[in-house]
C-alpha positions in Angstrom: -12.3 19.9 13.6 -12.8 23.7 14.5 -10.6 26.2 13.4 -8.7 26.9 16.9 -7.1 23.1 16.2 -5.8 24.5 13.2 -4.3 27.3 14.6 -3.2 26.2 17.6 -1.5 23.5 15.5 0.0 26.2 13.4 1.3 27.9 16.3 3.2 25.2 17.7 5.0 24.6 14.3 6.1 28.1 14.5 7.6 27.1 18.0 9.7 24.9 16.4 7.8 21.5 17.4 7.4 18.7 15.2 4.0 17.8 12.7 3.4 14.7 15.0 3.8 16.5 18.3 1.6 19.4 17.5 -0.7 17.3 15.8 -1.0 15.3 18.8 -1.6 18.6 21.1 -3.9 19.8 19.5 -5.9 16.2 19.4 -6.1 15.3 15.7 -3.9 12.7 13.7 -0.3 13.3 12.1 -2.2 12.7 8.6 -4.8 16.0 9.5 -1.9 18.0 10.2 0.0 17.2 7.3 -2.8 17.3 4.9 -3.6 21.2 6.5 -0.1 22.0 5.9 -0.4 21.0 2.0 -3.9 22.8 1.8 -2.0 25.9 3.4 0.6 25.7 0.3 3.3 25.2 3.1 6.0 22.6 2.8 6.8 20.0 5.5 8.9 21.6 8.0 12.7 19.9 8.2 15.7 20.8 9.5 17.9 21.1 12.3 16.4 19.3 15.3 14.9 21.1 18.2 17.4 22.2 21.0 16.1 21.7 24.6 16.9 23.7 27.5 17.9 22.7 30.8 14.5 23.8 32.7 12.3 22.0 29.8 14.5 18.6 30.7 13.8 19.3 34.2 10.0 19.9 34.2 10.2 16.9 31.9 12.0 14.9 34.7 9.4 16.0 37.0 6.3 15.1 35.8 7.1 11.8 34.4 8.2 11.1 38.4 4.2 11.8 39.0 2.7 9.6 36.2 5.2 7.4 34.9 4.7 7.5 31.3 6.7 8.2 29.0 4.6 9.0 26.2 1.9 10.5 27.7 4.2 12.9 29.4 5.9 13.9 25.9 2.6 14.5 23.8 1.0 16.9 26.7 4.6 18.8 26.8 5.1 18.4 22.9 8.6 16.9 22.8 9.7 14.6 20.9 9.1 10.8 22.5 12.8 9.0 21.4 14.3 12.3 23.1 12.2 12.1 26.1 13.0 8.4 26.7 16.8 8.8 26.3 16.2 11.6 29.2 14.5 9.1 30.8 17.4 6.5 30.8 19.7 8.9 32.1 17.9 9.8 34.6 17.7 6.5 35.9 13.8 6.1 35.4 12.5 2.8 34.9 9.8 2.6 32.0 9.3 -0.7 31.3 6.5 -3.1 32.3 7.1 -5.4 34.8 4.8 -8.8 34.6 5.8 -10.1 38.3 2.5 -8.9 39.3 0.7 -10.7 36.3 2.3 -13.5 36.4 2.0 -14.3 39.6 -1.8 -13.6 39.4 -1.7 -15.7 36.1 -0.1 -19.1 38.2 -3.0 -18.5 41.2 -5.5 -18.8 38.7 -4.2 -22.1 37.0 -3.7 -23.4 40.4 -7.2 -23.0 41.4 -8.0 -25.3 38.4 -9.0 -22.3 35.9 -7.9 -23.1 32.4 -4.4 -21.7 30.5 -7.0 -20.2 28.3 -9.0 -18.5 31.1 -6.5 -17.4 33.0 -4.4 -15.6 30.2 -7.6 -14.0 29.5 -8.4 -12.8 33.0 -4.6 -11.5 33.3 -4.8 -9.7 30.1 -1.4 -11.5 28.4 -0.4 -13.1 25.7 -0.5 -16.9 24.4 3.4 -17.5 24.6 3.8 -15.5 27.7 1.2 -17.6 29.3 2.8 -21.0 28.2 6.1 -19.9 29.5 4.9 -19.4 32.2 3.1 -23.0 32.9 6.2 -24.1 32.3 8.3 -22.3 34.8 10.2 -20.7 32.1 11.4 -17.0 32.5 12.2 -14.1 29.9 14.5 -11.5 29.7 15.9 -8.9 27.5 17.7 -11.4 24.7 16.8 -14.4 26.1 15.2 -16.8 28.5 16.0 -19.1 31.7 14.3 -22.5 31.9 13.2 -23.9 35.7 16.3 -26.7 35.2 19.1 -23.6 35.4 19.3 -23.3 31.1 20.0 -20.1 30.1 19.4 -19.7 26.2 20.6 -16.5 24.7 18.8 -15.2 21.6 21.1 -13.6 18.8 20.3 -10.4 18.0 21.0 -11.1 13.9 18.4 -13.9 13.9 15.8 -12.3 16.0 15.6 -8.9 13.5 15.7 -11.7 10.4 13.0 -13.4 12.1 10.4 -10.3 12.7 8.9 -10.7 10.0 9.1 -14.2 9.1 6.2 -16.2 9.1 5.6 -18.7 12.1 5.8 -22.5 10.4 6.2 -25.9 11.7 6.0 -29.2 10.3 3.4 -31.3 10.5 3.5 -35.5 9.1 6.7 -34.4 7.1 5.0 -31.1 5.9 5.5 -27.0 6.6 2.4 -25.5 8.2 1.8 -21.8 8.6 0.8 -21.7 11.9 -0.7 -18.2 11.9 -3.2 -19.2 8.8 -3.7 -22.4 11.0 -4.8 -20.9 14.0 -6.7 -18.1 12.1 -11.0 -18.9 12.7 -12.2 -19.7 9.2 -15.8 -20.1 10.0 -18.5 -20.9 13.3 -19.0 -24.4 11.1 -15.9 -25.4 12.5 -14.0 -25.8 15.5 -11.2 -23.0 16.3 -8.1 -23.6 18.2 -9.4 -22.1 21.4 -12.4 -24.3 21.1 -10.3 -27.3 21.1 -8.4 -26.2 24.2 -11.5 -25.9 26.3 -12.7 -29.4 25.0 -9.4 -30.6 26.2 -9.7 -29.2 29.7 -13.3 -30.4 30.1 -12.8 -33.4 28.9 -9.4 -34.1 31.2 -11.9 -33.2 34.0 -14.2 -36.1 33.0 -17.2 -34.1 31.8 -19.5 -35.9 29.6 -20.0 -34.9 26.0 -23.2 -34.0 26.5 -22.3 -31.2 29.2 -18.9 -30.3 26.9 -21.7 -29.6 24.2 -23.3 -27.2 26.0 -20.2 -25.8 27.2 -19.2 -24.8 24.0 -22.9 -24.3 22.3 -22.1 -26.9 19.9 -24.2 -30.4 19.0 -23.1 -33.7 21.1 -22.5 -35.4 17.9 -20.0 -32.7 16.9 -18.0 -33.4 20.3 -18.2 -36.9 19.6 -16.4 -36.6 16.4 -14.2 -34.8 17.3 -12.9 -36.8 19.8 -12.9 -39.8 17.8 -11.1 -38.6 14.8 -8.7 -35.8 16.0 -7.6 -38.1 19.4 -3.9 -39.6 19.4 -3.8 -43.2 19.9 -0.6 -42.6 22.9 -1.7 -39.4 24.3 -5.1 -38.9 23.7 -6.9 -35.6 22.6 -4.6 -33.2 22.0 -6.2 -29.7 21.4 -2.7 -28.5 18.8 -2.3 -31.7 17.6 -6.3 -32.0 16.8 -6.4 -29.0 15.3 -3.5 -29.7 12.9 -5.0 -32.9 12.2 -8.4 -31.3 10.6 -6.5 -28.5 8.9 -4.1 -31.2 7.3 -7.8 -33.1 6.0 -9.5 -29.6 4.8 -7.7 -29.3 1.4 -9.4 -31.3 -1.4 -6.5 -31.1 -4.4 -7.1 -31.9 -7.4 -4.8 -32.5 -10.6 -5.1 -29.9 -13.6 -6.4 -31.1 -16.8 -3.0 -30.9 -18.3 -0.9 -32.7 -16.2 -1.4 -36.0 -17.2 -0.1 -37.2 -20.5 -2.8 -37.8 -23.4 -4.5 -36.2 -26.4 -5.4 -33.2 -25.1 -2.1 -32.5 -23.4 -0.3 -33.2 -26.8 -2.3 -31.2 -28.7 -2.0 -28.0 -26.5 1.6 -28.3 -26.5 1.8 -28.9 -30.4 0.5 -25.9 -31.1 2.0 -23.8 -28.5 5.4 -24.6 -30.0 3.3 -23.4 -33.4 3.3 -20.3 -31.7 -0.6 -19.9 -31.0 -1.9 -18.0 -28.0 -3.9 -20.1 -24.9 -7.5 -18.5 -26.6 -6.3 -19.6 -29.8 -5.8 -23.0 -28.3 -8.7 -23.4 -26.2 -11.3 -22.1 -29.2 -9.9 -23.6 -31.8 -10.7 -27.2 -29.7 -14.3 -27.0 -30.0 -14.1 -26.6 -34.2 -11.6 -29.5 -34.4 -13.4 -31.9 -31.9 -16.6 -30.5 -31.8 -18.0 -34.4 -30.6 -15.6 -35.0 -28.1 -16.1 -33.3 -24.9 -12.6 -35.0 -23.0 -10.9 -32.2 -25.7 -12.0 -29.5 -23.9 -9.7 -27.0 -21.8 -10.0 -23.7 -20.9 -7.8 -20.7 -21.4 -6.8 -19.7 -17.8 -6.0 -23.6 -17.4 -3.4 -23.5 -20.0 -1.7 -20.6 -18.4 -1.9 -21.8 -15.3 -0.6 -25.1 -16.7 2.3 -23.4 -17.9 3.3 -20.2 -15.6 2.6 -22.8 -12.2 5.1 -24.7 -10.7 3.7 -28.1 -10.8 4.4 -31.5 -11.6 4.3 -32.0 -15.0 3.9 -28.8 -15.7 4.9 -27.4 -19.2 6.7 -24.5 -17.9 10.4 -25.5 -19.5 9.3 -26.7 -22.6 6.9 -24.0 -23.4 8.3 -20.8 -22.1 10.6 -20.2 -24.3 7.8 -20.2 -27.6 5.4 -18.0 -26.0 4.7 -14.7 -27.4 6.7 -12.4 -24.8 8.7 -15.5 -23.6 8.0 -14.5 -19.7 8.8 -16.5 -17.1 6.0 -15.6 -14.5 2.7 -13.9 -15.2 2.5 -9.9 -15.3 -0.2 -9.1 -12.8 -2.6 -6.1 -14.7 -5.0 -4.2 -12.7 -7.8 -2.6 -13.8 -7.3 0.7 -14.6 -10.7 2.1 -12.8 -9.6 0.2 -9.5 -6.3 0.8 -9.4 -4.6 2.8 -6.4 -4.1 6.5 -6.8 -1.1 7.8 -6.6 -1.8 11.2 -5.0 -2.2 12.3 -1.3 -4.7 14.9 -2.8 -8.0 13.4 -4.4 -7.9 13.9 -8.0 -10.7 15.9 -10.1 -12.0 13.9 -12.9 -12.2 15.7 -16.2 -15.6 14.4 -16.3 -16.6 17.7 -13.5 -14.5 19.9 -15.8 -17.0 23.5 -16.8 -18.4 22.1 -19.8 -17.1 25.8 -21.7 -14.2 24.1 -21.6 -15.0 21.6 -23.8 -16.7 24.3 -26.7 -13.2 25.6 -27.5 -15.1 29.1 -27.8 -13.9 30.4 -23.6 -10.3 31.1 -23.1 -8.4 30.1 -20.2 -8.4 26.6 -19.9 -5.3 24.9 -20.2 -3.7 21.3 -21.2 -0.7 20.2 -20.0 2.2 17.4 -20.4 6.0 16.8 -20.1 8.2 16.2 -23.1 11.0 13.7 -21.7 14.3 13.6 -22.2 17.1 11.0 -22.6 17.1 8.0 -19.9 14.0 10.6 -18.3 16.4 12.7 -16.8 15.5 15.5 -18.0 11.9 17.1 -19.1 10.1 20.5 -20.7 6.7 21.1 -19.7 4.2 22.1 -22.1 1.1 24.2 -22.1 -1.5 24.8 -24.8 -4.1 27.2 -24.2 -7.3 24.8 -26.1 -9.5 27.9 -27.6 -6.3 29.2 -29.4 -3.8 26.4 -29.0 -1.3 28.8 -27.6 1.9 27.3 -26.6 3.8 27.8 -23.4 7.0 26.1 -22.4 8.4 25.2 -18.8 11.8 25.8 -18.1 12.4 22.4 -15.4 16.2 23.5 -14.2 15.5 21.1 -11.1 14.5 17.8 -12.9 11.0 16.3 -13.2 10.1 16.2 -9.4 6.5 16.8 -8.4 8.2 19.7 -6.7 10.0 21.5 -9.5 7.2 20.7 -11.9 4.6 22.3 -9.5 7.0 25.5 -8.8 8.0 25.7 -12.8 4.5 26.3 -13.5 3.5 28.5 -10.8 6.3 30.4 -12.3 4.9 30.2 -15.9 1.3 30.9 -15.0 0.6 33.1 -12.4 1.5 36.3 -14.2 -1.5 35.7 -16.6 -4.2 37.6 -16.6 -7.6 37.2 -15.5 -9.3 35.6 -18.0 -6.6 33.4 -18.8 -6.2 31.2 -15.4 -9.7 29.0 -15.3 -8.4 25.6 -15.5 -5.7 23.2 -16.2 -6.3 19.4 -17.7 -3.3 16.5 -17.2 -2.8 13.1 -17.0 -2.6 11.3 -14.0 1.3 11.4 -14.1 3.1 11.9 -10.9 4.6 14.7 -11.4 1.4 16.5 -10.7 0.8 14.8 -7.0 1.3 18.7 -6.1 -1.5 19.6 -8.0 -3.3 21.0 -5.0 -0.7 23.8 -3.8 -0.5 24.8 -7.6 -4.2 26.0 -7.2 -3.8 27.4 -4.1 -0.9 29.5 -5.6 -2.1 30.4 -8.5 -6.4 30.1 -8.2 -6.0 27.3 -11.6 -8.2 24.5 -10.8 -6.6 21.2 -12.2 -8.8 18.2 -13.6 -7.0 15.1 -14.5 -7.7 12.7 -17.8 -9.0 9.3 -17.5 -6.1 6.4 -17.1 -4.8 5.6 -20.5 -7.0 8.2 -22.3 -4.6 11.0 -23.9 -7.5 11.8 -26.6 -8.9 13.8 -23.7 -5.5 16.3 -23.9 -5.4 15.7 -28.0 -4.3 20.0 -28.7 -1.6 18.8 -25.9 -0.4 15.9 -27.6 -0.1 17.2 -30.9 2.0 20.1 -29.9 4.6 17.4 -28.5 4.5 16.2 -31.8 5.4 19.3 -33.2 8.0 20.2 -30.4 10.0 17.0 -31.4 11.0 18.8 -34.4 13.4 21.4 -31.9 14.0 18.9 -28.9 14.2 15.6 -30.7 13.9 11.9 -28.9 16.9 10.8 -27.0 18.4 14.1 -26.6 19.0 15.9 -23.2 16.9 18.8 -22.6 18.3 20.3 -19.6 21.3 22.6 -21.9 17.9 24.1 -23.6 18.0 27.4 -22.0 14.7 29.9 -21.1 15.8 32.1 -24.2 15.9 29.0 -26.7 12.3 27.7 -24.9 10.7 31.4 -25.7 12.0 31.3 -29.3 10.4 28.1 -29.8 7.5 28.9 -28.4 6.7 31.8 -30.6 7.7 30.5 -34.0 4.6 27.8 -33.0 2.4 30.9 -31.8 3.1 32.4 -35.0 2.4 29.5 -37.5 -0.7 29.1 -39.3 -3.1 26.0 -38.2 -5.8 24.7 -40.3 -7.4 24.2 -37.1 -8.0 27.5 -36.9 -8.7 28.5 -40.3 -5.2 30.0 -40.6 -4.8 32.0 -38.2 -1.9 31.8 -35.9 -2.5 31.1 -32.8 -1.6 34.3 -31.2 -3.7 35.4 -33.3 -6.6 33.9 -32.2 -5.9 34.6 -28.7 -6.2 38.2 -29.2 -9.5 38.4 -30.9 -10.6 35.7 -27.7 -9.9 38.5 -25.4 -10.7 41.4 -27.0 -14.3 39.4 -26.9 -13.9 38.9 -23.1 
């Protein structure tokens, strides 16, 4: 992407267009544009919406009379596309798609002898549009006219509760999911669209032999297939085929614990002891270490207990287990977990390695001290050479926002030496880490998940700041006054740490050295 994108994208903004639009122009994604707009330190523009005049309307009017999209005629203008087609109504322009065309093709082709399958793929539509129209059946907007003068009118509350719902039926007295059913599992077997092209061949006589070839599968396959999945009344049937192999493919089989016995009995005994699953499933092999029948694993007795299954021990054990949960608590592993950020974090790991010497100054930890119910927050900076304390006055809450302009605030007044880098946890309060750099040239690494040894000067000073803003308390009446007096009674005690100085002290010898 070359620099005149960027700054033609820029330049449309200023116009008063939308991110999408000007993205769009200038022939990137919405996400590019955004993520230049963040790198640029700028936030997303909002507002009033943009007011049209009477000549843009017009040329609007007149170029979508020459190519008849909507869309297309919005992005090269760069208005917005719900405003454009609301011109369009009024106007009187028709923008829909009319199918007379494609579905008249669609019925020449089946009437030549061409397949439902074939033909829907020649005409380009879709599976139900095809099948309505085999069966004389036409759509409009909220409902649908059947060839015998039926008119069925859909309600509007059931089709939007319906969008997302997936599409079941029931098959020998049991719900199918008919999009996982018609979903290709593998080239071993035989898909859906396979079986309707059997069907056809076959309803045209053709021999096995030449259906095998047909569909570049073995004659004995065919044969099979014919002979198990056929129905005894109206023969093959390619849906009801394929239902009928997807209703044999699962191979159940009962967990270990279901059935009464010894084994059962003894994991419940001791689960009302209050011993863990491990416990349990260990502690089987000391006490019937001949006896391989007492043997059970430790996910098994979870899943014995968390699943809803027959003869599950679900109610009876529950209740004794050692957090008394209900359902399982999924846990992800930290390392593969989903960031949280827009902005790629940097590991600590690529932090300058002065940093980690204590002997260079400049280089920064930072953390929140919360309030009560997390409404309100302080942020906290210690300088890790000296341990020099900064507080953040956070008037606006904890937002990534306020956090981001609080420090900005705090830190870009220092001097020189003092802004090299800044280390945090991966809280997300600091998704704006990116804009904080670009403000204030402070390069930000964040900590490892679950690691806050990697802050340690950071998380001792919270300890020590508990002793002014205590647990449980609100935060927010702390004014900037009582946050600098704080501040410097810790800047003026004596640490160990540091052989006694203070740590203002210590910072001034550190620079006086720079």
């Amino acid at each position: 992407m070359s620099e005149l994108q960027k700054q033609e994208f820029f330049r449309r903004l200023d116009r008063g267009g939308t991110v999408r639009a000007a993205a769009l122009h200038v022939g990137v994604s919405p996400d590019v544009g955004y993520r230049w707009i963040r790198l640029a330190g700028l936030s997303t523009p909002r507002g009033r919406p943009r007011l049209y005049t009477d000549e843009e309307k017009a040329t609007f009017i007149r170029i979508l009379k020459v190519k008849g999209n909507v869309s297309l005629v919005a992005r090269e203008l760069g208005f917005v596309r719900i405003t454009c087609y609301k011109w369009a109504h009024q106007a009187g322009v028709f923008t829909g798609k009319s199918v007379r065309t494609q579905r008249d093709k669609f019925l020449k082709l089946r009437s030549e002898g061409l397949s439902r399958a074939e033909a829907m793929e020649r005409v380009g539509t879709d599976k139900r549009s095809a099948s309505d129209w085999d069966k004389g059946i036409r759509q409009f907007y909220g409902g649908r006219v059947y060839p015998d003068g039926r008119v069925i009118k859909y309600r509007i509350a059931e089709i939007l509760a319906n969008v997302n719902k997936p599409r079941t039926a029931h098959f020998h007295g049991e719900k199918v999911d008919l999009d996982r059913l018609e979903r290709p599992i593998s080239f071993r077997f035989l898909g859906l669209r396979e079986r309707e092209r059997l069907h056809d061949l076959h309803r045209r006589s053709h021999s096995i032999r030449s259906i095998a070839r047909e569909l570049g599968r073995a004659p004995s396959t065919i044969s099979r297939e014919l002979r198990r999945n056929a129905s005894s009344s109206l023969g093959y049937m390619p849906y009801g085929a394929h239902r009928a192999a997807a209703a044999r493919r699962p191979r159940p089989r009962i967990c270990k614990l279901q059935a009464s016995g010894p084994l059962r009995d003894y994991v419940v005994t001791n689960l009302q002891r209050r011993r863990s699953p491990e416990q349990i499933s260990h502690r089987l092999r000391k006490d019937f270490s001949d006896d391989a029948k007492m043997r059970v694993a430790t996910e098994t007795i979870y899943q014995a207990i968390y699943t809803p299954h027959p003869g599950a021990l679900q109610r009876k054990i529950t209740p004794v287990t050692r957090y008394g949960r209900t359902r399982r608590k999924p846990r992800r592993d930290a390392a593969r977990r989903a960031t949280r950020f827009v902005d790629p974090m940097v590991s600590i790991a690529l932090r300058p390695s002065e940093a980690d010497g204590r002997t260079v100054p400049g280089h920064w930890e930072g953390d929140l001290i919360v309030g009560n119910l997390n409404k309100s927050a302080i942020g906290t900076l210690v300088e890790r050479a000296s341990r020099y304390v900064m507080l953040v006055h956070l008037e606006k809450g904890r937002t990534a926002e306020a956090v981001r302009d609080g420090l900005v605030h705090t830190m870009q007044d220092l001097p020189a030496p003092l802004r090299r880098t800044l280390t945090s946890d991966q809280g997300a309060e600091m998704s704006e880490h990116k804009s904080f750099t670009t403000a204030t040239n402070i390069d930000v690494y964040f900590c490892d998940p679950a690691s806050p040894w990697q802050r340690g000067s950071n998380e001792n000073t919270n300890g020590l700041l508990r002793q002014y803003f205590p647990k449980g308390t609100d935060l927010s009446r702390h004014s900037v006054d009582v946050l600098e007096f704080v501040a410097d009674e810790l800047n003026t005690r004596p640490r160990k740490g540091l052989n006694w100085d203070t740590p203002a002290e210590r910072l001034d010898s550190l620079l006086e050295l720079q």
